[in-house]
N, C-alpha and C positions, 0 to 999 in steps of 0.2 A: 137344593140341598147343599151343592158345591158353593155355588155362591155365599151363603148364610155361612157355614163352616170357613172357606176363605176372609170374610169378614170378621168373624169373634177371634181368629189367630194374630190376623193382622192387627187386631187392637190390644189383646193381646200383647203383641212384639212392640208394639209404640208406646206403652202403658210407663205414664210418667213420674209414678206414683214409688216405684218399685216395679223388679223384676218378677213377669207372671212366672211363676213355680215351673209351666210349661217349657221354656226355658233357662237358659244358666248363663251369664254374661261374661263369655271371657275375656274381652277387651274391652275397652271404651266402645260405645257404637257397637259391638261386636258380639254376635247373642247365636247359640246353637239348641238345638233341641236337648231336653232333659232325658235323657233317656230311663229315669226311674219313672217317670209320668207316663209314656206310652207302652201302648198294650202290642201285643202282635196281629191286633183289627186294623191298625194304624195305616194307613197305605199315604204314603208322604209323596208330593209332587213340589218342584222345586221348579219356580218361573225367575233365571234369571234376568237381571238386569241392568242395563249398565251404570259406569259407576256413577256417574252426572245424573242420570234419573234417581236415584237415591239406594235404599237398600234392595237385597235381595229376598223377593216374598215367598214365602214355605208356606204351603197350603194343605190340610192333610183333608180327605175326601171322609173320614169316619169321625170329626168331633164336631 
């Protein structure tokens, strides 16, 4: 279930198309959680990473 939910955020956050509504782009490269899209079931885990391996992935364990 974590895996599947980490997957659809991560494409998601890579979506080249436009930004997913899930988040909000505040820089170039630079994307944060929307906080009108999450509910308070949301339980967000945050695996960072460094900066050479690329971005940092946000995973939430409830979408």
């Amino acid at each position: 279930m974590i895996k599947a939910n980490a997957w659809y955020l991560y494409k998601e956050w890579i979506r080249s198309d436009d930004v997913s509504p899930i988040f909000i782009e505040t820089e170039e490269k630079l994307r944060t959680f929307n906080t009108n899209k999450l509910t308070r079931n949301d339980n967000i885990f945050i695996l960072f990473s460094s900066v050479d391996d690329g971005p940092v992935m946000v995973v939430s364990s409830q979408r």
